[in-house]
PAMI-981007 format. One line per 2 residues: number of its first residue (from 0); their letters; for each residue z, x, y of C-alpha. Coordinates in steps of 0.5 Angstrom, whole numbers. Each point is the difference from the previous one (the first is absolute). Layout:
! PAMI-981007
NUM	a	Z/X/Y ~ ...
END
This chain:
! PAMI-981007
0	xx	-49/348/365 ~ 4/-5/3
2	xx	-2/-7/1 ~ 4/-7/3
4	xx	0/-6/-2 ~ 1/-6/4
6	xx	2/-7/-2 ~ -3/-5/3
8	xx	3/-7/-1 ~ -5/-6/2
10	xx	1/-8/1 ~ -3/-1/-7
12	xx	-1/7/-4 ~ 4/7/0
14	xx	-5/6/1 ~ 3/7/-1
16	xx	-5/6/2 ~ 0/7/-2
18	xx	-3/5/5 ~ -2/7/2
20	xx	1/4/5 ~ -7/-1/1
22	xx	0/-7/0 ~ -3/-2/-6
24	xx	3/-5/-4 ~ 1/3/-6
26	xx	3/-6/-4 ~ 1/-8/1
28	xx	4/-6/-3 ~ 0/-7/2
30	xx	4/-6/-2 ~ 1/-7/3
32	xx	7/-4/0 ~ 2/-8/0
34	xx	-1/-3/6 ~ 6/-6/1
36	xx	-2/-7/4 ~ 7/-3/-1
38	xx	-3/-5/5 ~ -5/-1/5
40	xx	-2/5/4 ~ 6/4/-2
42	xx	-1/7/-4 ~ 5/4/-4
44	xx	0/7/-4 ~ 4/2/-6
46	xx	2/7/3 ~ 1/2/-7
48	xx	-6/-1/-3 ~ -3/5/6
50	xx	5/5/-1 ~ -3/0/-7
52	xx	-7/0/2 ~ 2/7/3
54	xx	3/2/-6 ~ -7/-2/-4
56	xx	-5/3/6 ~ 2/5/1
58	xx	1/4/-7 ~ -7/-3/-1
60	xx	-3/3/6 ~ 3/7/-1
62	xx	-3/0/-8 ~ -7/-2/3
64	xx	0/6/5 ~ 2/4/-5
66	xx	6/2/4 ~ 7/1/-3
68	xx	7/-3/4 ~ 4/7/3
70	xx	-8/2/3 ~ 1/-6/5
72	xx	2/3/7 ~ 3/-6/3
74	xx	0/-8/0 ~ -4/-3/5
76	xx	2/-9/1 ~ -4/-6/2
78	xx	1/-7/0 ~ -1/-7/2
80	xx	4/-1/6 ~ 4/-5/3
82	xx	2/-3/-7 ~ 8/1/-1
84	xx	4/2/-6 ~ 8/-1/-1
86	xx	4/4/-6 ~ 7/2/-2
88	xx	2/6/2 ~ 4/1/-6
90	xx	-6/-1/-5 ~ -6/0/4
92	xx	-1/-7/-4 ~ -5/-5/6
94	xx	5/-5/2 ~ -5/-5/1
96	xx	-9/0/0 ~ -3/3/5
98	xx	-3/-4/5 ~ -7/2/2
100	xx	-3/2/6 ~ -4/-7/0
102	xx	5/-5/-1 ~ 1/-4/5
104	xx	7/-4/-2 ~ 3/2/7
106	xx	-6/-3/4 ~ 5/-6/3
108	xx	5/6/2 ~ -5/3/4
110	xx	-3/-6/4 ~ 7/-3/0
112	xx	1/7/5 ~ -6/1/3
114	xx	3/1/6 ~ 3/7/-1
116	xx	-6/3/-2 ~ -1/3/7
118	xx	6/4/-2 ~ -2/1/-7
120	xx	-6/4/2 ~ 3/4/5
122	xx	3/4/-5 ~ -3/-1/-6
124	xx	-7/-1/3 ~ -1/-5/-5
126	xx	0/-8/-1 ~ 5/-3/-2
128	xx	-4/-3/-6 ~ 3/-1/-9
130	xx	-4/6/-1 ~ 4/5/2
132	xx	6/2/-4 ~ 6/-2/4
134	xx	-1/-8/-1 ~ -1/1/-6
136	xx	7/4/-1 ~ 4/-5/4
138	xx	-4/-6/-5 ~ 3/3/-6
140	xx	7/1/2 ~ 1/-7/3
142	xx	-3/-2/-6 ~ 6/3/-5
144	xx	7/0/3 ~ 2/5/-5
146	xx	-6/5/1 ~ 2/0/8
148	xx	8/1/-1 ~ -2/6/-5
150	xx	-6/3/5 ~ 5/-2/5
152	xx	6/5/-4 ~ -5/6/-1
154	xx	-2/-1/-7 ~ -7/-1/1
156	xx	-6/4/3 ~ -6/-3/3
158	xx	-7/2/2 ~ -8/0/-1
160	xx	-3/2/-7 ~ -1/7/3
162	xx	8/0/0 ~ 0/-3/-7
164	xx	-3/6/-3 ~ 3/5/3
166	xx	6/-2/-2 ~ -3/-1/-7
168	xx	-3/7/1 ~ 7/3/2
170	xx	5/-3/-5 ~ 2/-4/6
172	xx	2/7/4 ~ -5/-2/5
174	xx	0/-7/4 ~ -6/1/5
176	xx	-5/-2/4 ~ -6/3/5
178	xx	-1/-2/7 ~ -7/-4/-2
180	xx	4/-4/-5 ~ 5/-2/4
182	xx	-3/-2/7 ~ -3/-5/-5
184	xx	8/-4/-1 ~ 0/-2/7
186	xx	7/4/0 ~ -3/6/3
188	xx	1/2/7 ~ -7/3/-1
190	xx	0/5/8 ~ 8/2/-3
192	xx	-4/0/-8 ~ 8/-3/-2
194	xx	3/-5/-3 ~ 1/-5/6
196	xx	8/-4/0 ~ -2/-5/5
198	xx	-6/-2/-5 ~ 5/1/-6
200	xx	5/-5/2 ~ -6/-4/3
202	xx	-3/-1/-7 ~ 7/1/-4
204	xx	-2/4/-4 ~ 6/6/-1
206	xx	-2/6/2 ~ 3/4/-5
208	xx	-5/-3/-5 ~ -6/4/3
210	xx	-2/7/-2 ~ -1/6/4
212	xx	-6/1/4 ~ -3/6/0
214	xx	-8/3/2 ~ -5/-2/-4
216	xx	-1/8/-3 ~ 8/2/-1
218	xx	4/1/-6 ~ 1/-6/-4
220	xx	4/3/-5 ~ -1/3/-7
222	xx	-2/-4/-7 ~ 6/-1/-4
224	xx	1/-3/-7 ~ -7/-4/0
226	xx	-2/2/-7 ~ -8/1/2
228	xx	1/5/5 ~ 4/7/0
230	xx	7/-1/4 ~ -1/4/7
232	xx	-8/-2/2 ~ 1/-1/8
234	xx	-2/-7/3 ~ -4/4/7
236	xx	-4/-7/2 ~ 2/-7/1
238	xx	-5/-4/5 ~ -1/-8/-1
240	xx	-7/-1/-2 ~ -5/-2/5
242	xx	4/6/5 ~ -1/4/-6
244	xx	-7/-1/-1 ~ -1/1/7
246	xx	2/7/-1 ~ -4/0/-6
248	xx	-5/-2/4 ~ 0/6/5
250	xx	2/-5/6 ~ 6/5/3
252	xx	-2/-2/7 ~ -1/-4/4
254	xx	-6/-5/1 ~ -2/2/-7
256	xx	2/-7/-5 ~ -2/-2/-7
258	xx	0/-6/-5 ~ 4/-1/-6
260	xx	-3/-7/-4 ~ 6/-1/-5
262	xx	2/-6/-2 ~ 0/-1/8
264	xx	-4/4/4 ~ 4/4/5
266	xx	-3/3/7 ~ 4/6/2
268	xx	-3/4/8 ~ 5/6/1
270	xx	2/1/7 ~ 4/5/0
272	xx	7/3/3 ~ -1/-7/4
274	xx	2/-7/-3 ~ -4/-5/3
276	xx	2/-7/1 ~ -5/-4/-2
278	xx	-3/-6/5 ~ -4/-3/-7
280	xx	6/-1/-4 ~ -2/7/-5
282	xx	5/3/-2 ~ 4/7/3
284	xx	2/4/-6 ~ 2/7/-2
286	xx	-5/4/-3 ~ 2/5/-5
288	xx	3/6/2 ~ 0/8/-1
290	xx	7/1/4 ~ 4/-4/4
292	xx	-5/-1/6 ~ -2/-7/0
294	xx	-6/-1/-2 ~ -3/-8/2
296	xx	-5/-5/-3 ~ -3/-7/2
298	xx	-1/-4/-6 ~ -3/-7/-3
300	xx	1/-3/-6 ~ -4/-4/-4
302	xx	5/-4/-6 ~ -6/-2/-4
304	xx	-6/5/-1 ~ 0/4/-7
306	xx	4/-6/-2 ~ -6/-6/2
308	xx	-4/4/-5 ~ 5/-1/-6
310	xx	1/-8/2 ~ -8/0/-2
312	xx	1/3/-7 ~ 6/-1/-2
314	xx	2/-7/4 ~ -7/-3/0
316	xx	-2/3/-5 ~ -8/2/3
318	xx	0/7/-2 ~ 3/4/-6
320	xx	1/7/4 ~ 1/0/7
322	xx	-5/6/1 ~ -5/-6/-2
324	xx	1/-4/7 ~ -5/4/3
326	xx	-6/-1/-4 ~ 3/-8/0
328	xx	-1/1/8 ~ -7/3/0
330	xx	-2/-6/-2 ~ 3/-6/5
332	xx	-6/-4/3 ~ 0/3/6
334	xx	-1/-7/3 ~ 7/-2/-2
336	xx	5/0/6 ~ 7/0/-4
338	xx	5/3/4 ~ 7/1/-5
340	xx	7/2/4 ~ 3/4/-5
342	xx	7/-2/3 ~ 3/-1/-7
344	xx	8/3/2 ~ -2/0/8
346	xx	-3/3/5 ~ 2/6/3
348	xx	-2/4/6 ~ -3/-2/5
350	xx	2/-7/-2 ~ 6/-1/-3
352	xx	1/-6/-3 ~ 4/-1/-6
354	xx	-2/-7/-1 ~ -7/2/-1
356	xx	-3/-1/-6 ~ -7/1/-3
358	xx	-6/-4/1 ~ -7/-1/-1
360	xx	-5/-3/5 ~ -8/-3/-2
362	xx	0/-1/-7 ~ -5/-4/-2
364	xx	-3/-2/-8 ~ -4/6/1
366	xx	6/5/1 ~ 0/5/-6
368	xx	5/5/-2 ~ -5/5/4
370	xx	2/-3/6 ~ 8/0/-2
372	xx	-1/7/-2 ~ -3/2/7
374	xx	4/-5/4 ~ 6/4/-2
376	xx	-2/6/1 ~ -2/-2/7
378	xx	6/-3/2 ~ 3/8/-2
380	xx	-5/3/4 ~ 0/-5/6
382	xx	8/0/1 ~ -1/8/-1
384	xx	-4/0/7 ~ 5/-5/3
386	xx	5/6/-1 ~ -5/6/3
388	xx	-2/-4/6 ~ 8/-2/2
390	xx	1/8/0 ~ -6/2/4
392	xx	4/-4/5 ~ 7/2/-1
394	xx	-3/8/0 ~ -4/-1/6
396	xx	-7/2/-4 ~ -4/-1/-6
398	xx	1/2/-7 ~ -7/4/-1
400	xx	1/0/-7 ~ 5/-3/-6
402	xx	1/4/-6 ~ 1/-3/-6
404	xx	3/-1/-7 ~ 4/-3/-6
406	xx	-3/-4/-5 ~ -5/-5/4
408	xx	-3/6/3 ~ -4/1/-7
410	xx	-4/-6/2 ~ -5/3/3
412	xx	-3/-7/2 ~ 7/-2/3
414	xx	0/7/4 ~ -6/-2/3
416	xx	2/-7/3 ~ 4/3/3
418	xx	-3/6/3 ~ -5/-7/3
420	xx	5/-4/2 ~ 4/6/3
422	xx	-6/2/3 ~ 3/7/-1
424	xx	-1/6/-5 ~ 4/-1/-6
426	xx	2/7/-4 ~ 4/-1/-7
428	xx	4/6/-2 ~ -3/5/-4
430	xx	6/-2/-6 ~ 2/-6/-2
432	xx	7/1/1 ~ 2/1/6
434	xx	7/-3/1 ~ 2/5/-6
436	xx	-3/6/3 ~ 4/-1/6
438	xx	7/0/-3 ~ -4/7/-4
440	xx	-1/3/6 ~ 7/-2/3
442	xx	3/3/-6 ~ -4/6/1
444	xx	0/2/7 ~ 8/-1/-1
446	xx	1/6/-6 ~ -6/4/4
448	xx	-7/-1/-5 ~ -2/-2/6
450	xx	1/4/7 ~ -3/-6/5
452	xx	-3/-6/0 ~ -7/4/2
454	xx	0/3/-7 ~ 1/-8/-2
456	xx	-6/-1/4 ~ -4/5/-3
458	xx	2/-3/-7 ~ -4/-7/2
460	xx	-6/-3/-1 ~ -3/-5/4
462	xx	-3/-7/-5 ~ -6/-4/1
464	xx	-1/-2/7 ~ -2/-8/2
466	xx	-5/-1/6 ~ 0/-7/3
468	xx	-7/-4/-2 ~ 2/-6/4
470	xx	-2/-1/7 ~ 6/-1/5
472	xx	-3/-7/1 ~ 1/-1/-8
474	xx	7/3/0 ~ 3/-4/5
476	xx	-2/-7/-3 ~ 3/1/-7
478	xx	6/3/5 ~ -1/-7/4
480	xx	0/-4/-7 ~ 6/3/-3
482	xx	5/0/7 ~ -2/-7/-1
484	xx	3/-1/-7 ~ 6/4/1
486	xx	2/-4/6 ~ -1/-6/-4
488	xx	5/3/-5 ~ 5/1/4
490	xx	0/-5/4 ~ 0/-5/-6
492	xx	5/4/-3 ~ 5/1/6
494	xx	7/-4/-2 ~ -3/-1/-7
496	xx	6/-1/-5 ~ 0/4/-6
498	xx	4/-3/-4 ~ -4/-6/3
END
């Protein structure tokens, strides 16, 4: 028998997954990394490190499944998005620390040209906002003269996490990325699926420092001298990880959408062969893809989701586990109204503020731990039902249900709050790991273990699914309330100075 493995290489931690052609999950590892705050509201990776957190998970997932190397029929990738890496050509050696999705330094570039945004998102179907990848690009070779004369001249190669470890993977044969990724950069011509001059030139960032894109289920390459695998294993499925764990959540058509709760909390709808402009300040992206065909999703993110439970126990200290968060939030007086804005490095879609930080409103000498840990999972729930009304009404019609995973959804209570401030069905995945079984079934259908995605389909199992208990006028206060103190935040952090 054969089996895939998948990488999937997240904002805190790097999993690897060894599944069979039936969809078990055979074997499973997980380590997490450093996370580098060099300055506030700035993030950055060791690229190294992450590389060797696949070189650790990957022989311990096989060893756990009882699966020895050459049994592995293809590679599947999926990785955080947006964060950038630069390394030498010559040695693979990062230039630089990569800096992350999160990070907010080119905050004042952005507003600085707000007046170009229209432009922008007609090609790339995003905001021109730090958390994309191209500001980030052009930051870190401002910042060093030396590295943009080396970039400049060819020496150097660039690209999301998804690049770093193929061309890890590969012996540095394979500098590559999938269209999912890529329409994440703000330098894709997401109509055209190719990098865009006029976009490069914008954001000085040479062209020749980009990989080649390709559908997310293509040829990526062979291992070569990794040393924990085998030379010769195929690299069949890349996908970044929200559009990859839609597909792992069977949303291959439109008008099915799906819930991520990682470190953010990402909102994907599928629309189809059609990009839709979004009119509610979403997102129109790539969805991943099977072949050439264009296949599109409108998105919003949450920056802080999974990420506000880690401030709790390891910033405030409340809790020792995360998993204890929802027993904590159990026991909130119910008569307590504490509102909590989880803007920690912004706010994304549908706001849009980069200034934005993180607020608690009503706390009083009664206010408790419980009332923080429910707070907190609020503001995540709360903002989540911001996104889906925004894309009811760019799509042109409701949501019917949102299908959920990640690791909140573990927390039955959060998943119920949810459901009742939604006031719609809320089903969780039937396994835990969506996002890695995306790249697994990109993989497989790449090298024909699969012969369709109605054979994935036949795979799923539907979770637990939340019904709405709330009455719609209950809903429609809380939803009142947290505009309220949205709106305040904004306002009051509008021009607020950073550095200030």
């Amino acid at each position: 028998m054969t089996y895939l493995l998948t990488i999937d290489q997240g904002t805190t931690s790097t999993r690897a997954l060894v599944i069979d052609c039936a969809g078990r999950c055979l074997g499973t590892a997980q380590m997490e990394f450093r996370q580098h705050f060099p300055q506030p509201g700035w993030v950055e990776h060791d690229a190294v490190e992450i590389w060797e957190t696949v070189r650790t998970v990957v022989p311990a997932a096989l060893a756990q499944a009882k699966v020895a190397p050459p049994q592995i029929a293809a590679i599947g990738i999926t990785n955080q998005r947006e964060t950038v890496v630069l390394w030498e050509r010559s040695t693979g050696r990062p230039a630089a620390k990569a800096i992350v999705w999160q990070d907010r330094r080119t905050a004042d570039f952005c507003q600085q040209r707000r007046a170009d945004e229209a432009w922008l998102r007609q090609k790339t179907g995003l905001v021109l906002d730090p958390y994309f990848s191209a500001t980030k690009i052009r930051w870190r070779l401002d910042s060093d003269t030396a590295l943009r004369r080396r970039a400049e001249a060819g020496d150097l190669a660039c690209g999301t996490i998804d690049s770093w470890l193929i061309w890890n993977l590969t012996g540095g044969t394979e500098h590559a990325t999938d269209v999912s990724n890529a329409s994440r950069t703000l330098l894709l011509d997401i109509h055209r699926t190719a990098w865009d001059d006029d976009l490069c030139r914008y954001f000085d960032v040479p062209r020749h420092l980009l990989p080649k894109v390709r559908a997310s289920a293509a040829d990526y390459g062979l291992t070569s001298d990794v040393g924990f695998l085998p030379a010769g294993i195929p690299i069949r499925g890349v996908a970044g990880d929200q559009q990859a764990a839609l597909f792992g959540q069977g949303c291959f058509r439109a008008g099915e959408a799906k819930c991520t709760y990682g470190t953010g909390a990402f909102l994907l709808a599928h629309t189809g062969p059609q990009a839709i402009t979004s009119h509610n300040r979403l997102l129109t992206s790539l969805a991943a893809t099977i072949d050439d065909t264009p296949q599109y999703v409108l998105e919003g993110s949450v920056f802080v989701a999974g990420a506000a439970v880690q401030w709790l126990r390891d910033g405030l200290r409340l809790v020792s586990a995360a998993a204890d968060v929802e027993s904590l939030a159990q026991r909130a007086d119910a008569d307590q109204r504490i509102i909590f804005v989880p803007a920690l490095v912004g706010l994304g879609a549908p706001y849009w503020s980069a200034s934005a930080r993180g607020t608690i409103f009503g706390l009083t000498r009664n206010t408790t731990a419980a009332e923080l840990a429910r707070a907190v999972l609020d503001g995540v729930a709360l903002q989540v039902v911001d996104l889906i009304e925004a894309a009811d009404r760019d799509a042109g019609s409701p949501l019917a249900m949102l299908r959920v995973d990640g690791g909140m959804a573990r927390n039955a209570w959060f998943l119920q709050r949810q459901a009742d401030l939604l006031g719609r069905p809320v089903q969780a995945a039937g396994h835990a790991e969506a996002t890695a079984y995306g790249a697994a079934f990109l993989a497989g259908l790449q090298i024909g273990m699969w012969p369709d995605v109605e054979a994935l389909k036949r795979l799923l199992r539907p979770g637990t699914e939340y019904l709405p208990r709330w009455s719609d006028a209950d809903r429609r206060r809380h939803l009142a309330v947290w505009r309220r103190a949205v709106d305040a935040v904004v306002a009051f952090y509008s021009g607020w100075d950073l550095n200030g």
